[in-house]
DRENNU-348065 format. One record per residue: residue number from 1; residue in three letters; z, x, y of N, C-alpha, C in turn. Coordinates in steps of 0.001 Angstrom, whole numbers, plus 500000, padded with zeros to 6 digits. Last residue first. Layout:
// DRENNU-348065
NUM, ala, Z, X, Y, Z, X, Y, Z, X, Y
...
// end
This chain:
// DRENNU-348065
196, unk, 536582, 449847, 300470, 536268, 450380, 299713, 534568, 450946, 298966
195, unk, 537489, 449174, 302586, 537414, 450499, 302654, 536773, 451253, 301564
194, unk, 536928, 446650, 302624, 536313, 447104, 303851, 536512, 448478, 303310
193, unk, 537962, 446017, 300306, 536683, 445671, 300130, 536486, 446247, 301504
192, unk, 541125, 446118, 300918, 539952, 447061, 299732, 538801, 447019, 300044
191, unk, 541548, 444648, 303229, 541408, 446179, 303192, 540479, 446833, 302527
190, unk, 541417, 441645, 301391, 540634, 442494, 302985, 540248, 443816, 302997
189, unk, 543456, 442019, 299994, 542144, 442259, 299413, 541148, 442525, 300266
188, unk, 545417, 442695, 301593, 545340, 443314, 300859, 543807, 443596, 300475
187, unk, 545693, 439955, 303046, 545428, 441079, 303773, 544797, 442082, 302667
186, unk, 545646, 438713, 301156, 544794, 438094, 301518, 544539, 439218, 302449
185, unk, 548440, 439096, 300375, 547199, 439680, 299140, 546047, 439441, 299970
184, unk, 550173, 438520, 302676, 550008, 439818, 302374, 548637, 440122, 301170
183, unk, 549584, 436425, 304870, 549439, 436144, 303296, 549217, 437657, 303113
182, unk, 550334, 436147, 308019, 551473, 435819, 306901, 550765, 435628, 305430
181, unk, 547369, 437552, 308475, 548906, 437990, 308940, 550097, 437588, 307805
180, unk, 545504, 436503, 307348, 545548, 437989, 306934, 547256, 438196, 307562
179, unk, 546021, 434121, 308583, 546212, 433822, 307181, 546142, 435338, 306903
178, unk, 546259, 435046, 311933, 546540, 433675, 311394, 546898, 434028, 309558
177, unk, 544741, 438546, 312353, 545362, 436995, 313285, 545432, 435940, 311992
176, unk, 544933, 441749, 313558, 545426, 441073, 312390, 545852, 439574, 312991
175, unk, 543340, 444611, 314552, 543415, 443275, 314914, 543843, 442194, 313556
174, unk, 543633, 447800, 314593, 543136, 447012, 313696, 543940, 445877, 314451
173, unk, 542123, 451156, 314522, 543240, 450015, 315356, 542715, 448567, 314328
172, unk, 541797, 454638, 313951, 541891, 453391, 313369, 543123, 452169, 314502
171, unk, 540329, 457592, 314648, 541574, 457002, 315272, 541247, 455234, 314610
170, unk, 539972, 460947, 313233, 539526, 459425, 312567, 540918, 458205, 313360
169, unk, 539022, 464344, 313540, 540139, 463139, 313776, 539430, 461921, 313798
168, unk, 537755, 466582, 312704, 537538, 465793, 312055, 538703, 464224, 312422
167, unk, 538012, 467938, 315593, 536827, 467507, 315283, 536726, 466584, 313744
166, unk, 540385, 468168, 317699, 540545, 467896, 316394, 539465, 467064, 316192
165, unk, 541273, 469099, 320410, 540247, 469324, 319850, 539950, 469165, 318315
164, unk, 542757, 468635, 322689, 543524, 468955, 321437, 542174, 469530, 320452
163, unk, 540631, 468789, 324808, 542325, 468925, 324793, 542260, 469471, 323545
162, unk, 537507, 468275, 323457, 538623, 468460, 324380, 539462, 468395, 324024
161, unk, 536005, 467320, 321338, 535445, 468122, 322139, 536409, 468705, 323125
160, unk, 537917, 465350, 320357, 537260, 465971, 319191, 536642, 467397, 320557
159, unk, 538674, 463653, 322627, 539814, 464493, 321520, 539124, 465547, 320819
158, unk, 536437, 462712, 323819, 537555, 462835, 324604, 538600, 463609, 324002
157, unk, 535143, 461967, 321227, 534849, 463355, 321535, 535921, 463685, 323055
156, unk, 536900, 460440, 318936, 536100, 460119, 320184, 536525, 461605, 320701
155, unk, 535743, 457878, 316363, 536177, 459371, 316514, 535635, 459732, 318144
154, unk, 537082, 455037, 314979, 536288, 455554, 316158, 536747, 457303, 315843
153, unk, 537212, 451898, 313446, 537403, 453559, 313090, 536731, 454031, 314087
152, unk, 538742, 448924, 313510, 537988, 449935, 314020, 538120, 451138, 313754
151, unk, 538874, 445263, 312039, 539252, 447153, 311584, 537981, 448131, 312227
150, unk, 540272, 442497, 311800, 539157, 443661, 312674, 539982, 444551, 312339
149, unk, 540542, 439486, 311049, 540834, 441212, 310233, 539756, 441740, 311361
148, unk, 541257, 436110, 310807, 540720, 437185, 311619, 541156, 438823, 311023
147, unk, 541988, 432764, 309349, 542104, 434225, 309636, 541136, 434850, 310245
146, unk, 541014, 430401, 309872, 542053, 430373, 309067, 542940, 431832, 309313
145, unk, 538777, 430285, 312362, 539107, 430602, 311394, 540788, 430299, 311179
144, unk, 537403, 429452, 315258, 538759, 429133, 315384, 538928, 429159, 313540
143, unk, 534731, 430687, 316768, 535153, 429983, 315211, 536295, 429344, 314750
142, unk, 535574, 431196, 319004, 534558, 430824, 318640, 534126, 429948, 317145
141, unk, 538015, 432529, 319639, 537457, 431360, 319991, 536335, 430284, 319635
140, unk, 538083, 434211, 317452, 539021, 433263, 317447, 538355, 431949, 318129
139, unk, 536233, 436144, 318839, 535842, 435250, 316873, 536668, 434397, 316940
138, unk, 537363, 436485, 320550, 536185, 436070, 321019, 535780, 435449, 319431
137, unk, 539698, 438108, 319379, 539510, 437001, 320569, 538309, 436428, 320713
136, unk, 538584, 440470, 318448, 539266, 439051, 317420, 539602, 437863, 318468
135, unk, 537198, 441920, 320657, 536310, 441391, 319477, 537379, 440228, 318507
134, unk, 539547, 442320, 322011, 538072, 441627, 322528, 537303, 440899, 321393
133, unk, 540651, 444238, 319912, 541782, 442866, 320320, 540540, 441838, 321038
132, unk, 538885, 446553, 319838, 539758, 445643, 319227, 540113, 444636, 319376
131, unk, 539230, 447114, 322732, 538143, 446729, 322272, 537729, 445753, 320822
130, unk, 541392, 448055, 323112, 541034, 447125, 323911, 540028, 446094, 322781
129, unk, 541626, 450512, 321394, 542559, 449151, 321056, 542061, 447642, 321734
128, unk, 539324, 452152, 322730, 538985, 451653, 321262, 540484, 450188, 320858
127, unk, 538425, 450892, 325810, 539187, 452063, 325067, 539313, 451561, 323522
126, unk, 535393, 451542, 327471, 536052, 451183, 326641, 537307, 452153, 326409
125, unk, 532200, 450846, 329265, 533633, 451720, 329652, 534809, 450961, 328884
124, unk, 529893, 449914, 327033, 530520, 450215, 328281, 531751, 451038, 328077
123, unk, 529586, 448209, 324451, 528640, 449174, 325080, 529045, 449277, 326440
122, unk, 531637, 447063, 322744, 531223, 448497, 323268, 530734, 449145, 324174
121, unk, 531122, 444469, 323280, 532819, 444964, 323702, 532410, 446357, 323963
120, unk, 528657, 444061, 322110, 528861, 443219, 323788, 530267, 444195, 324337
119, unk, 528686, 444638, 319859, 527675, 445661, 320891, 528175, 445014, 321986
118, unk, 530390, 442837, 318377, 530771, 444495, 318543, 529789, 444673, 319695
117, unk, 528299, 441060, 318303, 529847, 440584, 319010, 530188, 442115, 319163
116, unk, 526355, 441915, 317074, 525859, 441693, 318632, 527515, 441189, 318917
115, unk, 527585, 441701, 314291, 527067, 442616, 315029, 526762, 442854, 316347
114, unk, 528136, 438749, 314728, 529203, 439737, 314253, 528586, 441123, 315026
113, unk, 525030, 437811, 314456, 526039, 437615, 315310, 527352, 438584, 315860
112, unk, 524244, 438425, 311967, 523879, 439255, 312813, 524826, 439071, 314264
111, unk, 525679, 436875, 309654, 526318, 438024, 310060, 525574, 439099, 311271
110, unk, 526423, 434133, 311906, 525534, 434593, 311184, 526210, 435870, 310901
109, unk, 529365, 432035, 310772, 528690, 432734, 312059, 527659, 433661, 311018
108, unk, 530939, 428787, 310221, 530641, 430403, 309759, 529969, 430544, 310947
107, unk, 533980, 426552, 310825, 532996, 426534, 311078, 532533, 427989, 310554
106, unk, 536742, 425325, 310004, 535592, 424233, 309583, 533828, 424807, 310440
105, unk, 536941, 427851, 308240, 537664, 427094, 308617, 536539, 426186, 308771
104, unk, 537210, 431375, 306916, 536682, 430492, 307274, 537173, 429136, 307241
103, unk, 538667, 434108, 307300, 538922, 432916, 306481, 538361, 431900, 307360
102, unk, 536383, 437552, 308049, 537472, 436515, 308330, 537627, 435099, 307249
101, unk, 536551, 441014, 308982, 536986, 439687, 308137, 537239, 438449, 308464
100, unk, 534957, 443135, 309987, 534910, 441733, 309919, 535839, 441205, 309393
99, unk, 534974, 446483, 311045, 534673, 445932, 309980, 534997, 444666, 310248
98, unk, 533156, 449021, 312935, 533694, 447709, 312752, 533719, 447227, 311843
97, unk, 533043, 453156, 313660, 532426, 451448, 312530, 533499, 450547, 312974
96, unk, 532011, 454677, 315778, 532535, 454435, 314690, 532001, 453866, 314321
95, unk, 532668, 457342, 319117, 531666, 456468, 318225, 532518, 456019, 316624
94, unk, 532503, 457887, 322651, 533537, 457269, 321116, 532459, 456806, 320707
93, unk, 532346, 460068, 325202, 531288, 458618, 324162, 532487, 458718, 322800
92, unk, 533791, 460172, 328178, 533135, 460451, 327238, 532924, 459517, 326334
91, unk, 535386, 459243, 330581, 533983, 459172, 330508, 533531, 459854, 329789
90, unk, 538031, 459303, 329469, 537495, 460659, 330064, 536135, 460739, 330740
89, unk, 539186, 456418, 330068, 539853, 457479, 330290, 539480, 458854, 330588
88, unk, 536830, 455139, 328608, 537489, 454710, 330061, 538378, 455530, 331072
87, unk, 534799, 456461, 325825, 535921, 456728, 326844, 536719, 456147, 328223
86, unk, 531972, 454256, 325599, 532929, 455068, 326777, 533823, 455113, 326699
85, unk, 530720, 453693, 322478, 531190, 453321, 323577, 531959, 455032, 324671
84, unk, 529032, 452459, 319423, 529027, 453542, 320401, 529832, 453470, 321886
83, unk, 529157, 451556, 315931, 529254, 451165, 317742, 529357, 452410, 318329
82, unk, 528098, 449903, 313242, 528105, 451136, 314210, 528444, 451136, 315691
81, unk, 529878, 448073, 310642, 529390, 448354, 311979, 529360, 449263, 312917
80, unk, 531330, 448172, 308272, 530483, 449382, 309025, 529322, 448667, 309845
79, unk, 530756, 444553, 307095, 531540, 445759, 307453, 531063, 447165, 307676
78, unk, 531814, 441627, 307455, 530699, 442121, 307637, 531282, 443310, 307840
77, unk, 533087, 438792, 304874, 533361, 440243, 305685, 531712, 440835, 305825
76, unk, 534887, 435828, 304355, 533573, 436671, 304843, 534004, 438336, 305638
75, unk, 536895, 434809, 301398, 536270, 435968, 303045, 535135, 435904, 302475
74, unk, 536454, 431158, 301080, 536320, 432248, 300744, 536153, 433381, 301925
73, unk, 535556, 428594, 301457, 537067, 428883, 301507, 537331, 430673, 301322
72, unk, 533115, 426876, 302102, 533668, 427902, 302306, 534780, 428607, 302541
71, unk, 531848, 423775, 303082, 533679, 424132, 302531, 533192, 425406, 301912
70, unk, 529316, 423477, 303445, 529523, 423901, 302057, 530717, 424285, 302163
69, unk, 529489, 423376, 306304, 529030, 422428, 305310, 529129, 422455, 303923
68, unk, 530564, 424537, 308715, 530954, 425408, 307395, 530845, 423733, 306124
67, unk, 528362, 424592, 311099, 529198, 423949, 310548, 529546, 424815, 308874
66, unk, 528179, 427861, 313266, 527624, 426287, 312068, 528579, 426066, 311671
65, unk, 527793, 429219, 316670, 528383, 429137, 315220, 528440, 427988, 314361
64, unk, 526113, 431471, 318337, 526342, 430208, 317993, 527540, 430115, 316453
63, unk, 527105, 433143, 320618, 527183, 433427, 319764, 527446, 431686, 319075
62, unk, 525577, 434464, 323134, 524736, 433181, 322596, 525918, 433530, 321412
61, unk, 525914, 436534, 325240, 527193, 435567, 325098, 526170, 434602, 324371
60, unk, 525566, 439881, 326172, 525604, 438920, 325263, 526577, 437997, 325075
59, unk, 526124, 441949, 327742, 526189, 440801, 328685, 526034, 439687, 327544
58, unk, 526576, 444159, 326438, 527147, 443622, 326654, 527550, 442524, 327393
57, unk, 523468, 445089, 326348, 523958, 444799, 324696, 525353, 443815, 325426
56, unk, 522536, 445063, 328915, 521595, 443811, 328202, 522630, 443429, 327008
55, unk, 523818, 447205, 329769, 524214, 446478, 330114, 524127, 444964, 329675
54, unk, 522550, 449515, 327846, 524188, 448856, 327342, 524480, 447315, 328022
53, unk, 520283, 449936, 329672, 519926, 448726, 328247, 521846, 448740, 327416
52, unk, 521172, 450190, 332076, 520738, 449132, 331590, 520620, 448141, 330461
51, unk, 522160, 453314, 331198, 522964, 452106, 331348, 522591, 450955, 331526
50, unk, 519875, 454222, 330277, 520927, 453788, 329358, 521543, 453080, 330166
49, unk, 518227, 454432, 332694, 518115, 453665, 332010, 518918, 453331, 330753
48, unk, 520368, 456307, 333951, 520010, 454734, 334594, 519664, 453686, 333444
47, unk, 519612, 458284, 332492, 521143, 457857, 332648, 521170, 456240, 333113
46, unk, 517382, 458794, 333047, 517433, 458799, 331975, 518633, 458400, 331812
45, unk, 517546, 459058, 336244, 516786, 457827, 335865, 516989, 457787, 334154
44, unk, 518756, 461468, 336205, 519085, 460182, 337012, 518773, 459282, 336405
43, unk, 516753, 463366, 334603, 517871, 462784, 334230, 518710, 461855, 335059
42, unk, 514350, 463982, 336660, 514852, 462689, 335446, 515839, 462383, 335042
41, unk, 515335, 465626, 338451, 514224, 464389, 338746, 514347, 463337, 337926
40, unk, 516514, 468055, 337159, 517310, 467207, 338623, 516625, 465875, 338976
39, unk, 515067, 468205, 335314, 516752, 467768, 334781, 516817, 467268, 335751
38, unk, 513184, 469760, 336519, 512658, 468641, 335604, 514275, 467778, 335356
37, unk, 514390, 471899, 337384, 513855, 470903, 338173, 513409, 469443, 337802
36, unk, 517665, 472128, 335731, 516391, 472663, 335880, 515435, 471564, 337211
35, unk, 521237, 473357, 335704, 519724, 471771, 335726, 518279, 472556, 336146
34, unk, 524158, 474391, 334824, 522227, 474232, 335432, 521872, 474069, 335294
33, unk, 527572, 474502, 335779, 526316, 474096, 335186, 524786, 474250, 335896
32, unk, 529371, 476151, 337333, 528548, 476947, 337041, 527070, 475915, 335798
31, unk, 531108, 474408, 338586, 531030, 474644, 337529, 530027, 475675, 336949
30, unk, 530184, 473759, 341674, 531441, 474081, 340867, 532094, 474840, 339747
29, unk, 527213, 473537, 341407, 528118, 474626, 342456, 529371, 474926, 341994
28, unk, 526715, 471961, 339135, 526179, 473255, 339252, 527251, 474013, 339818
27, unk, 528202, 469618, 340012, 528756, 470288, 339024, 528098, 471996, 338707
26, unk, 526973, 469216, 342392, 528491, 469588, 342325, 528942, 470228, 341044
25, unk, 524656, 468352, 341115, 524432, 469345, 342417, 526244, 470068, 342221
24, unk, 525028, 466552, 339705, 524365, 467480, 338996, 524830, 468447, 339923
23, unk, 526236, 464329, 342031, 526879, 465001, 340734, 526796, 466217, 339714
22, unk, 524004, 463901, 343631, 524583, 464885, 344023, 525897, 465401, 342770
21, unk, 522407, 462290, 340905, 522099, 463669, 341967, 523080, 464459, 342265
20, unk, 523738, 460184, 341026, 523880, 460978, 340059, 523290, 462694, 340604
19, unk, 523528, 459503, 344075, 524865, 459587, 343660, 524938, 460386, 342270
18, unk, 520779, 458894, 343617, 520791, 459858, 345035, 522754, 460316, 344455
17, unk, 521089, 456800, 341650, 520509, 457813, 341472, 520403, 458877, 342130
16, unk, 522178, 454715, 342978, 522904, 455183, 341852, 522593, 456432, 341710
15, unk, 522093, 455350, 346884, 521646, 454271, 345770, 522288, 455399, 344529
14, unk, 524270, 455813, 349256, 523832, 456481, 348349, 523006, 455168, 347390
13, unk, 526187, 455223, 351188, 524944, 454204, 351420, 524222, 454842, 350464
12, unk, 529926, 455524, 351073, 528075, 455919, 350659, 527422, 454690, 350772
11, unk, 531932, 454594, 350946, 532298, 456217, 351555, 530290, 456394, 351231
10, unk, 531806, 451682, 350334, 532986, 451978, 351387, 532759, 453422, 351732
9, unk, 530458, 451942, 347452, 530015, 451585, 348673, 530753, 451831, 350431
8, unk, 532458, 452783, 345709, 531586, 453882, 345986, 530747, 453512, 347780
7, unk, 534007, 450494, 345862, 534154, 451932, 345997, 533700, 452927, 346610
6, unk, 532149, 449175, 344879, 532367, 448353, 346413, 532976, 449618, 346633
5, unk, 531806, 449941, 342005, 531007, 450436, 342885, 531226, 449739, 344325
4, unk, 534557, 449742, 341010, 533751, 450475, 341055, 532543, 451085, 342267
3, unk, 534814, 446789, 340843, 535804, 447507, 341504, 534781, 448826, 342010
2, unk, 532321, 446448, 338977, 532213, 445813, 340534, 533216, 446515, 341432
1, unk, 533473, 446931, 336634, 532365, 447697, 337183, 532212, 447426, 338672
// end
């Protein structure tokens, strides 16, 4: 984000909102879009304030994690998680589910945790593999499990609304680390229970 805006800073003394402005303004003249008076005053600030409150979901870093006191040998899975993210590529919105797995080791995590681990990778300028691979990195570190399973389903209107335009398309990436990797049933039974 910082690349970004030292960017913007080098050709404007614009603040965010004088910059979403003249965007409305260009896209009118260009494009034939039209904003009303009420559109040209708020929607700056209605854009602003989403991006704040993504900024609060992805600045999250408390992710505590307990002792696995009760030897817990068993998956844990937290699964359909909702996420919402950016396109990086079109600046459009991808939306899906996250699913969890993991083989617990000498430490667990709440399952609200899990949840606020997805909102930290999403809520910004994403691409759904990235985002993937963020989220089993950050459980790795954190928990250092036996295993890791992330399974993302995104449908992202960069495809569904554009180019190709395939409104029921379902794009899946999936993160596979330690005991889901070399124990094929352990993968197996993973799957079922997330898809099933």
């Amino acid at each position: 984000m910082k690349i970004g805006l030292n960017r913007i800073r080098e050709f404007s003394d614009m603040s965010l909102k004088a910059l979403l402005i003249e965007v409305m303004a260009h896209l009118e003249e260009e494009y034939g879009w039209v904003f009303t008076e009420e559109e040209y005053n708020n929607t700056p600030d209605r854009i602003i304030a989403m991006l704040e409150e993504w900024d609060g979901k992805h600045n999250y870093d408390k992710f505590t994690a307990f002792p696995n006191s009760f030897d817990n040998q068993n998956l844990v899975i937290l699964k359909d998680i909702h996420y919402t993210a950016v396109c990086s590529h079109h600046l459009m919105p991808f939306s899906g589910t996250v699913s969890i797995a993991y083989l617990p080791k000498d430490k667990v995590i709440g399952a609200s945790k899990l949840a606020r681990l997805v909102d930290k990778y999403a809520y910004q300028a994403q691409i759904q593999e990235r985002m993937t691979e963020e989220i089993a990195e950050e459980l790795e570190r954190v928990l250092a499990p036996e295993g890791i399973m992330v399974y993302v389903e995104g449908s992202h209107s960069c495809m569904t609304a554009r180019g190709v335009n395939q409104a029921n398309s379902i794009f899946v990436s999936s993160a596979i680390r330690g005991a889901f990797r070399t124990n094929p049933e352990l993968k197996a039974e993973a799957l079922k229970l997330i898809k099933g």
